[in-house]
N, C-alpha and C positions, 0 to 999 in steps of 0.2 A: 226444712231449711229453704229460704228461698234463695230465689238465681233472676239476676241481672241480666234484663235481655233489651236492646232497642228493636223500636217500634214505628212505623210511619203510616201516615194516611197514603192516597194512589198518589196523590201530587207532589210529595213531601213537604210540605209547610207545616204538617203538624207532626213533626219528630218528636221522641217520647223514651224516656226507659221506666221499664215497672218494676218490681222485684214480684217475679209468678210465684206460687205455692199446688205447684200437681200439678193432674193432670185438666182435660175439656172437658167440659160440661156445656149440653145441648139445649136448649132452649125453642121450646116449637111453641110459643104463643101467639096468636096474630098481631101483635104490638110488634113484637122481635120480626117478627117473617113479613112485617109492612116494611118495617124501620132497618132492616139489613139485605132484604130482597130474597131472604131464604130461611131455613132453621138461623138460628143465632149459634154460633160456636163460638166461645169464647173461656177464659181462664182467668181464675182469681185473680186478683193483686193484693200484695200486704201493702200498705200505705195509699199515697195516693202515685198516678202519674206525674214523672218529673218532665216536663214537656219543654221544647227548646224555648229561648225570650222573641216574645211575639207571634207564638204561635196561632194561629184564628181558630182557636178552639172554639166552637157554639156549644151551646147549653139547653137542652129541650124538656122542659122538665113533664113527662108525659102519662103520672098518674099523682095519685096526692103523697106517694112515698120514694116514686122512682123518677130518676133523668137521664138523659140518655148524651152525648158528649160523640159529638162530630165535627168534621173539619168543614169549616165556612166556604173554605175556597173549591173543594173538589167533591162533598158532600162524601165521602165514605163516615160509615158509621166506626167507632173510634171506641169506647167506654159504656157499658151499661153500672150503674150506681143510687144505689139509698141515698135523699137526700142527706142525709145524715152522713155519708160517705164510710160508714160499717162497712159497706157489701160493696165492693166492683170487681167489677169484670171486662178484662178487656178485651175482643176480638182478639182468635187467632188469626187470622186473615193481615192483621197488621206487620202481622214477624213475617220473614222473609222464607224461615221452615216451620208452616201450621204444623205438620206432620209429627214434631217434635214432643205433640201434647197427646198421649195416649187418651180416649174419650176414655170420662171416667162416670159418667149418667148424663140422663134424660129429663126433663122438667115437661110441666103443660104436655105431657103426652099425651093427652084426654083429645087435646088440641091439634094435632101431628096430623097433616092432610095424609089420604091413602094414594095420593100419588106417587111418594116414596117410603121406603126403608131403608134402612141400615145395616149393615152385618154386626153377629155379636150380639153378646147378653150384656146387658149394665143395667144398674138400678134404675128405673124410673119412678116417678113423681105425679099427681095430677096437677092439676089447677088449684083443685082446692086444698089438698095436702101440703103445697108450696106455701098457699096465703095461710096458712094454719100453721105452718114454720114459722113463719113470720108476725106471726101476730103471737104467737108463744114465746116470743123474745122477748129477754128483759131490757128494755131501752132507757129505762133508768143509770 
């Protein structure tokens, strides 16, 4: 069942409610760890973001299937999303309690610099195991 949470960039202009589904899912790819400034942690959404009118939401569209969705005015990173809008995911970082999202896996672990770790077992992913999800979908 999902649950209703609002959301904001560091400036607030880009206010937001999602409706989440679980728990965080970690994200170590160089794209994410360029484009957030670290692991990407972020949580599902069922629909899309309901964002306030006139939000400066930007739109980066940053491989030939994915875009990434930030705020113009303060640049925090805000949405990761299929262009097709199947798959997002929003930053925990945007709620006010991250803490709230028990991690629930790992993705690009192949990828995961050895300068950190994490505590805890959770399923992990490679690189290529992810694109192999994903290309095993029926997009029909």
């Amino acid at each position: 069942m999902a649950e209703a949470l609002k959301g904001r960039c560091l400036c607030g202009a880009c206010s937001f409610e999602v409706d989440t589904t679980g728990g965080a899912h970690i994200c170590h790819c160089s794209m994410c760890r360029h484009w957030s400034g670290g692991m990407f942690i972020a949580v599902q959404i069922d629909g899309d973001a309901r964002f306030a009118d006139g939000a400066p939401v930007g739109v980066y569209q940053s491989s030939d299937w994915g875009e990434r969705l930030f705020c113009r005015e303060c640049g925090s990173s805000l949405i990761w999303r299929t262009q097709d809008g199947e798959h997002q995911h929003v930053s925990v970082q945007c709620f006010d309690d991250p803490a709230q999202f028990a991690l629930e896996s790992e993705i690009f672990i192949d990828e995961k610099p050895a300068s950190y770790a994490l505590e805890g077992q959770r399923p992990t992913m490679t690189g290529a195991e992810v694109m192999a999800m994903f290309a095993g979908e029926d997009k029909g």
